[in-house]
Residue frames as qw, qx, qy, qz and C-alpha x, y, z in Angstrom:
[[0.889, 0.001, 0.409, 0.206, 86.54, -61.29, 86.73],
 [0.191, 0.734, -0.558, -0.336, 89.90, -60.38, 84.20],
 [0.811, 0.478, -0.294, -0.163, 90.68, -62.13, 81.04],
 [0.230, 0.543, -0.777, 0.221, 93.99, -63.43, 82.74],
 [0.722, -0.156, 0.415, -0.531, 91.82, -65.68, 84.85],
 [0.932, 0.183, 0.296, -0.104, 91.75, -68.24, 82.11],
 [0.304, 0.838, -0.453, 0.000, 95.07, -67.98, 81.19],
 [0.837, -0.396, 0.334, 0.174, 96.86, -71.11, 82.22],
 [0.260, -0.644, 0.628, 0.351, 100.05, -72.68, 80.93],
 [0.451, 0.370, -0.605, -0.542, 100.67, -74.94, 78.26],
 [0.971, -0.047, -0.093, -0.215, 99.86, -78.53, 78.05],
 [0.570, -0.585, 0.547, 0.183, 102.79, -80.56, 78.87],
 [0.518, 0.522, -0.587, -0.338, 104.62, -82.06, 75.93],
 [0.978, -0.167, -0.116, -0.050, 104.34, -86.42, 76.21],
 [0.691, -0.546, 0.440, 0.175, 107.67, -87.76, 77.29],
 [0.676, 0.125, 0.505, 0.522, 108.63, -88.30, 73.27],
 [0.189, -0.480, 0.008, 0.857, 107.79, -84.87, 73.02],
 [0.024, -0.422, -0.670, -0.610, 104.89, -84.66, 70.88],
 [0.213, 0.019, 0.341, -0.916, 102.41, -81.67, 72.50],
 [0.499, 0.181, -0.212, -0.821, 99.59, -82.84, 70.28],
 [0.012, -0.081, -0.989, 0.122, 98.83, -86.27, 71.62],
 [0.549, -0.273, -0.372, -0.697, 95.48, -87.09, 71.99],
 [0.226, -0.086, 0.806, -0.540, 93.91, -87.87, 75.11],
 [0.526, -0.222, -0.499, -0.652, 91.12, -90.25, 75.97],
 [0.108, -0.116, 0.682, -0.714, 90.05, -90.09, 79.36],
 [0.516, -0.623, -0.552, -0.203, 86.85, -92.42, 80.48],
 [0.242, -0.297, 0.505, -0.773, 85.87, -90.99, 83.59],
 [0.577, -0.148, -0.754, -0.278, 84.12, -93.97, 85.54],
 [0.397, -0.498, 0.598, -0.487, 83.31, -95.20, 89.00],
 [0.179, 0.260, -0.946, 0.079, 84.34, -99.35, 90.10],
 [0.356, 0.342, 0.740, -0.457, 80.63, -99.71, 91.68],
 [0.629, 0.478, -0.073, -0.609, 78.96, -98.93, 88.34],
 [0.794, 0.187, 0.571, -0.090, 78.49, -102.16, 86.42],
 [0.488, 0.870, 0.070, -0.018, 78.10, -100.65, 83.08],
 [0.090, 0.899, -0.414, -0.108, 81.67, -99.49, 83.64],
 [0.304, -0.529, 0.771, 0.182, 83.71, -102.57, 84.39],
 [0.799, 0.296, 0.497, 0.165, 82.03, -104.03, 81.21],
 [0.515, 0.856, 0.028, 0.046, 83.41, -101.38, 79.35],
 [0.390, -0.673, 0.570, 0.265, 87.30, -101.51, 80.81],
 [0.734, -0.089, 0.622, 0.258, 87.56, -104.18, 78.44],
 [0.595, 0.635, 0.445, 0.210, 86.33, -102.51, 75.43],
 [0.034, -0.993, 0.090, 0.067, 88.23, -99.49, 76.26],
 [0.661, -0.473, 0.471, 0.343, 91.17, -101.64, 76.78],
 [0.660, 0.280, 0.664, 0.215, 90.77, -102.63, 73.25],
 [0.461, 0.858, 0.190, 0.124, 90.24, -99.54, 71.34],
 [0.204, -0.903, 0.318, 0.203, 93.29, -98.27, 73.28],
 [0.576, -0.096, 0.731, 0.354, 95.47, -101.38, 71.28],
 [0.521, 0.561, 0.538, 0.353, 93.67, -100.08, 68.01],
 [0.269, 0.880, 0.081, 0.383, 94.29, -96.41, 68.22],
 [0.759, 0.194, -0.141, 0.605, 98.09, -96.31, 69.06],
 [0.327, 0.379, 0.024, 0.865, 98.87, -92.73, 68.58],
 [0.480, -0.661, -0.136, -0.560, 96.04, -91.64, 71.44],
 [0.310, 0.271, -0.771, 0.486, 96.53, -91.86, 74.61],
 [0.593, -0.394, -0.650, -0.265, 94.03, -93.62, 76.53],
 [0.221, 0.204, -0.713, 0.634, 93.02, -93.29, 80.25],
 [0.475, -0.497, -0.584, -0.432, 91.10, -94.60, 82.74],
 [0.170, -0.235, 0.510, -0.810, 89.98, -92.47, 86.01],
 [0.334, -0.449, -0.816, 0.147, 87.60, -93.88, 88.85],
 [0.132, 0.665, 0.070, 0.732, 86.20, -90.41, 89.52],
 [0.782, -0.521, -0.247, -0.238, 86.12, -91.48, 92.97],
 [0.828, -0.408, 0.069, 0.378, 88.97, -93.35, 93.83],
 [0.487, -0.034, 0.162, 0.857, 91.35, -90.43, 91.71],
 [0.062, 0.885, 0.389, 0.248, 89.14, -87.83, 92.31],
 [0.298, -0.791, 0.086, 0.527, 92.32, -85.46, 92.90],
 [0.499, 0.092, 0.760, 0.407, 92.74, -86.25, 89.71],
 [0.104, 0.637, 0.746, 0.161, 89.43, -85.65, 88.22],
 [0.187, -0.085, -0.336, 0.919, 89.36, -82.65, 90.08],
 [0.406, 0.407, 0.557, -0.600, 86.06, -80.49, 89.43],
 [0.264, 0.045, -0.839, -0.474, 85.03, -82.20, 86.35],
 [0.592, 0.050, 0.556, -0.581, 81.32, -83.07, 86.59],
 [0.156, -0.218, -0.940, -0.211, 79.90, -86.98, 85.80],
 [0.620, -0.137, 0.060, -0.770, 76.29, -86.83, 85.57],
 [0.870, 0.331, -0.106, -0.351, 76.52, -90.53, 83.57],
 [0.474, -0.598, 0.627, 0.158, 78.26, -93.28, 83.14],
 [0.609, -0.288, 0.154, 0.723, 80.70, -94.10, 81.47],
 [0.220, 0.962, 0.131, -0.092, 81.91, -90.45, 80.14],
 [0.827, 0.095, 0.272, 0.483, 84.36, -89.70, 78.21],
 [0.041, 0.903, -0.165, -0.394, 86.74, -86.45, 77.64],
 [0.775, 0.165, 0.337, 0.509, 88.46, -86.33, 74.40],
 [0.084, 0.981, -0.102, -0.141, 91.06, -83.65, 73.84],
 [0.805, 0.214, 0.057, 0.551, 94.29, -82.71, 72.80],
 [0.337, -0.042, -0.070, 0.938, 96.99, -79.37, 73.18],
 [0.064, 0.266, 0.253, 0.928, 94.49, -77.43, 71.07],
 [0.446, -0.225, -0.099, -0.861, 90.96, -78.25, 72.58],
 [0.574, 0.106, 0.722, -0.372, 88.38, -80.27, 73.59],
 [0.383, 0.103, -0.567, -0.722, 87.08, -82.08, 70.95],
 [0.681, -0.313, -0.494, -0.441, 84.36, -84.13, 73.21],
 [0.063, -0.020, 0.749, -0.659, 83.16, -84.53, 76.83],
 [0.739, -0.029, -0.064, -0.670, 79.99, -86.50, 77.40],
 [0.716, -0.103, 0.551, -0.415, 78.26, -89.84, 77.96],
 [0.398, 0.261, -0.751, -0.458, 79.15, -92.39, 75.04],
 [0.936, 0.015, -0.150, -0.317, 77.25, -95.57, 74.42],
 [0.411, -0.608, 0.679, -0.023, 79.82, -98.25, 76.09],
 [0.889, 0.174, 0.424, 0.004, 80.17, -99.79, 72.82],
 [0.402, -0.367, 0.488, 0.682, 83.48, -100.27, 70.79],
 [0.412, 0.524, 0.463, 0.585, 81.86, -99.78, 67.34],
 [0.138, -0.899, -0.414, -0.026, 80.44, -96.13, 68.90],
 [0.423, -0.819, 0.243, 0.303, 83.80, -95.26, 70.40],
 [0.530, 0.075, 0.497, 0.683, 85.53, -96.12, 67.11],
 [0.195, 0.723, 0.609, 0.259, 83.14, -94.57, 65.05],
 [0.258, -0.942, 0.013, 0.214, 83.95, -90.91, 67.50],
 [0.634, -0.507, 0.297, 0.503, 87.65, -91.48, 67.17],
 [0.549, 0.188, 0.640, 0.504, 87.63, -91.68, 63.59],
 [0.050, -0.966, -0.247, 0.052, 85.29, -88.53, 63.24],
 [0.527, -0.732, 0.115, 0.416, 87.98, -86.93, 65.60],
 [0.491, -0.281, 0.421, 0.709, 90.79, -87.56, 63.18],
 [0.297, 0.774, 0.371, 0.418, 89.14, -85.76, 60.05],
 [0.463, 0.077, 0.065, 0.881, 91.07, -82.66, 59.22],
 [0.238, -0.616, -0.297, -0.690, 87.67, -80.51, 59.67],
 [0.499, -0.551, -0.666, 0.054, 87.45, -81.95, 62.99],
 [0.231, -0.754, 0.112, -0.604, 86.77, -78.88, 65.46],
 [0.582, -0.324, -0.607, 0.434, 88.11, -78.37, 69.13],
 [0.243, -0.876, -0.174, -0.378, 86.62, -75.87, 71.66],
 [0.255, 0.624, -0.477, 0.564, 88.97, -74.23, 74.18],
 [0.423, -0.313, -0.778, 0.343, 89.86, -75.88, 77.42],
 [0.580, -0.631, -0.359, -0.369, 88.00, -75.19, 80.39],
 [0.273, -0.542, 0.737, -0.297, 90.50, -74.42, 83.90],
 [0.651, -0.436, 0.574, -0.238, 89.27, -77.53, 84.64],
 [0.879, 0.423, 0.034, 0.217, 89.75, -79.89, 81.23],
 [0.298, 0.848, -0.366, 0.240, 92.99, -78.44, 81.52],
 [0.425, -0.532, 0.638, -0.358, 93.81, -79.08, 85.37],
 [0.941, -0.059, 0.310, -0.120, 92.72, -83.02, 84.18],
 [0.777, 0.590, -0.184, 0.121, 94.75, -83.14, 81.26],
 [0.011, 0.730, -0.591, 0.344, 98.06, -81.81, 83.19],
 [0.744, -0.245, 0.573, -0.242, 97.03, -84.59, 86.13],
 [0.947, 0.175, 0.257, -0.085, 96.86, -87.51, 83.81],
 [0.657, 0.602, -0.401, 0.212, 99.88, -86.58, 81.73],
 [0.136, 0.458, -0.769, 0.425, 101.89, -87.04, 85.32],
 [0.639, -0.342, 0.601, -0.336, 99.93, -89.74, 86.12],
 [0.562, 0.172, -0.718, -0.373, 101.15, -92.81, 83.43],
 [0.136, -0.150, 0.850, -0.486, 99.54, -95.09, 86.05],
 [0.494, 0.505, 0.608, -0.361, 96.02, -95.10, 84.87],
 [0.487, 0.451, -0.460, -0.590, 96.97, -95.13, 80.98],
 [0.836, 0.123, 0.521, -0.121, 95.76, -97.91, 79.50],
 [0.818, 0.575, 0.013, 0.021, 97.26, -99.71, 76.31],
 [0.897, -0.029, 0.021, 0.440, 100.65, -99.41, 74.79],
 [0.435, 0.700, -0.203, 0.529, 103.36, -97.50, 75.40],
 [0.145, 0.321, -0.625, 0.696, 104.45, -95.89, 79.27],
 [0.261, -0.020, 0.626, -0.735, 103.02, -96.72, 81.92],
 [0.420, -0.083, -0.825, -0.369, 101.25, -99.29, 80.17],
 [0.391, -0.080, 0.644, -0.653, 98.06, -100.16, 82.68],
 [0.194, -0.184, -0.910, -0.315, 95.94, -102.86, 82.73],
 [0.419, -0.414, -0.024, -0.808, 92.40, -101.79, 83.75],
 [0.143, 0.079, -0.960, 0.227, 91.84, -103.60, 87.12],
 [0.478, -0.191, -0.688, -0.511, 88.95, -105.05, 87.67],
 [0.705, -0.603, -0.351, -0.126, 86.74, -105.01, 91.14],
 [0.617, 0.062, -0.405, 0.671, 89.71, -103.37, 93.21]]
């Protein structure tokens, strides 16, 4: 195996040309319960934290997407930006819990660990897919429910 292996390109830059967005990617699946009570609360944090960029994947039904990202749990949740990962795991599917992370997040100590090929390969997908962002701004999406 050679170091050039994990070489990849950059992140894309957002369409307003900020590299350093923040993603927040639930990774879910439309037969889990648990999840389509949380679309709403996700919907919601994605209206309180603007400057992130929210998204929700069915790891199923956009599992070219997803790509080889592994869900053990539901609902999981990848939070990164340009520089790193700064969380990938199972959250409690409550909005004080997922504030509470975000807010963490933004502290100026807050650490990110280098992508993974495949946190990468998602991140690239979702930035060309504004379909399955949720909240405001492009490709505004409303999480649909039982489809």
């Amino acid at each position: 195996m050679s170091n050039t292996e994990f070489i990849s390109p950059p992140l894309p830059s957002t369409p307003q040309g900020h590299s350093r967005i923040r993603w927040v990617i639930c990774l879910c699946a439309d037969w889990c319960g648990l999840c389509r009570e949380y679309s709403d609360v996700f919907a919601q944090m994605a209206a309180r934290y603007p400057s992130s960029r929210f998204v929700w994947l069915d790891i199923e039904d956009q599992a070219d997407l997803v790509g080889d990202i592994e869900v053990e749990t539901f609902p999981t949740l990848l939070i990164a930006d340009a520089s790193g990962m700064q969380f990938m795991g199972p959250l409690l599917p409550h909005a004080e819990t997922l504030s509470r992370l975000l807010d963490s997040l933004l502290q100026p100590d807050a650490k990110a660990t280098p992508h993974l090929p495949a946190t990468r390969q998602l991140l690239q997908a979702v930035h060309g897919a504004p379909e399955h962002w949720v909240g405001p701004g492009e490709g505004e999406h409303a999480i649909e429910k039982g489809a």
